[in-house]
C-alpha angles and dihedrals in degrees: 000000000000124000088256092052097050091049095055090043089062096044091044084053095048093051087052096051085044097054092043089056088053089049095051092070098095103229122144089267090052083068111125093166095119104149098070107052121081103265117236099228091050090050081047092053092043088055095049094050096051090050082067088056101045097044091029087179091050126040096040134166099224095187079084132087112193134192100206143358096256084045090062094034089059098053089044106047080045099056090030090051095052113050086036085053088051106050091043083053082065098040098056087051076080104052109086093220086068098039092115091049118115120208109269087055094051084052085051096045086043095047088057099057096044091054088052089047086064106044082058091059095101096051090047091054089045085059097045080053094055089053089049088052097051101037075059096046102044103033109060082189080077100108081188137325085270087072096048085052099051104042115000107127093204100052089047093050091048090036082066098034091063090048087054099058104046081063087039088049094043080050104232107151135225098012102072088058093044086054093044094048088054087064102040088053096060100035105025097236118122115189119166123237094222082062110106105215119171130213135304086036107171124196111189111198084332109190118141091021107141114191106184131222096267106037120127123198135172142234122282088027116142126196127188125204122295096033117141122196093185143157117266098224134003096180082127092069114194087351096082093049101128105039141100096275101160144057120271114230104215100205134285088031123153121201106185116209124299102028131131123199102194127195154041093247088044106102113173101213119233119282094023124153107210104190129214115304096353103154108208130186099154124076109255122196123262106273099035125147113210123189145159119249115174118313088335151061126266127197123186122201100355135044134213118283093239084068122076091203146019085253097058090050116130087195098068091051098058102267127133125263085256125137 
């Protein structure tokens, strides 16, 4: 060994003893305990293998050769069904109310939900319908349905999103937002898996869009990119975990690009227009329409409902929609 190469040996070795001390402090970042918390690529593979259940014509594994349709269900919901009972077995090691549980009880627990997953697979793929339906019915850019299911960034982000809130529903922890960051990581869409969205949900482009935990939004309501359905605070930090953070959507509501529709106590009445880059933080009636003009918010045929008139309305003055 030359002169060079036992000089970076020891310094090799006394960054190693420097970082193993770092490590021996015992934070949340110091954790090596790698082996009992669900893994990422294998929630990533779960994810892609559903999408070929849910869209059978579409997300196919074409090494297989298969007989018949029950034939190629079975070999997926059995490999499907393993590996998503096993991460969920190392997800629920974090919830307290399992915290007594040894392992052969957290498989069982973990069996169960998975099994009831599944039996909600067709009401999760009537309500992806009901997205396509609506992403046909409302983008002329649409050349056929083929083409929504492909490539469009939206369907894929609520596709997920449905399949991470029935987890999310079933509570099992960890897993649904790992699901849901996947696909916020490829289409730029984050929508959380605590949000309740009903049917005919159309996302149109789609990228920057940010649907919070507690959002509740309708059916036959379109967003375009940009939209934020945010908190309006978050000063409380952790504390607030739990309560109704962000706005609630009524249905047949349109929010253009840009906008952001901020708190728990904000509900956007049915039928309402929200214009590009309104920012709202106060309830409007169903059938608002709401637009920038200048530095300011207009709102044609209806006022907030923190405004007894039309006069006293800030909205007509250039305020903000702001409580």
């Amino acid at each position: 060994m030359t002169i060079d190469e036992k000089r970076i040996r020891n310094e090799v070795d006394e960054i190693v003893e420097l970082v193993l001390k770092d490590y021996d402090q015992g934070r949340d970042i110091d954790n090596m305990d790698i082996f009992n918390q669900p893994e990422r690529e294998e929630v990533v593979s779960i994810v892609v293998k559903l999408l070929g259940v849910l869209f059978p014509g579409y997300y196919r594994d074409k090494g297989y050769r298969f007989y018949n349709m029950y034939s190629k269900l079975t070999l997926q919901f059995e490999d499907i069904m393993y590996y998503m009972s096993q991460q969920i077995a190392l997800a629920l090691a974090f919830e307290e109310k399992y915290a007594k549980c040894d392992d052969v009880e957290l498989e069982e627990e973990a069996r169960k939900i998975t099994v009831e997953f599944f039996r909600k697979i067709p009401e999760i793929r009537s309500k992806i319908n009901t997205d396509i339906q609506a992403t046909y019915d409302g983008d002329p850019a649409a050349f056929n349905k083929e083409e929504i299911i492909l490539s469009y960034p939206g369907l894929l982000a609520s596709t997920v999103y449905r399949v991470a809130h029935e987890l999310h529903l079933l509570g099992v922890p960890l897993i649904p937002r790992m699901m849901s960051e996947y696909a916020h990581s490829i289409t730029g869409i984050d929508i959380h898996p605590g949000a309740t969205i009903g049917e005919y949900f159309f996302i149109d482009h789609g990228t920057g869009i940010v649907v919070g935990a507690t959002s509740e939004i309708g059916e036959h309501v379109k967003i375009y990119q940009g939209v934020t359905i945010g908190a309006l605070s978050t000063r409380g930090g952790h504390a607030l975990h739990g309560t109704k953070r962000h706005p609630t959507i009524e249905d047949n509501v349109t929010i253009y690009s840009g906008a952001s529709i901020l708190g728990g106590d904000t509900v956007i009445g049915e039928g309402s227009i929200i214009g590009g880059n309104a920012f709202i933080t106060a309830s409007v009636k169903p059938g608002s329409r709401i637009s920038i003009s200048g530095q300011g918010v207009n709102i044609d045929a209806e006022q907030c409902e923190n405004c007894e008139n039309a006069d006293d309305c800030l909205i007509g003055k250039g305020a903000f929609l702001e409580e």
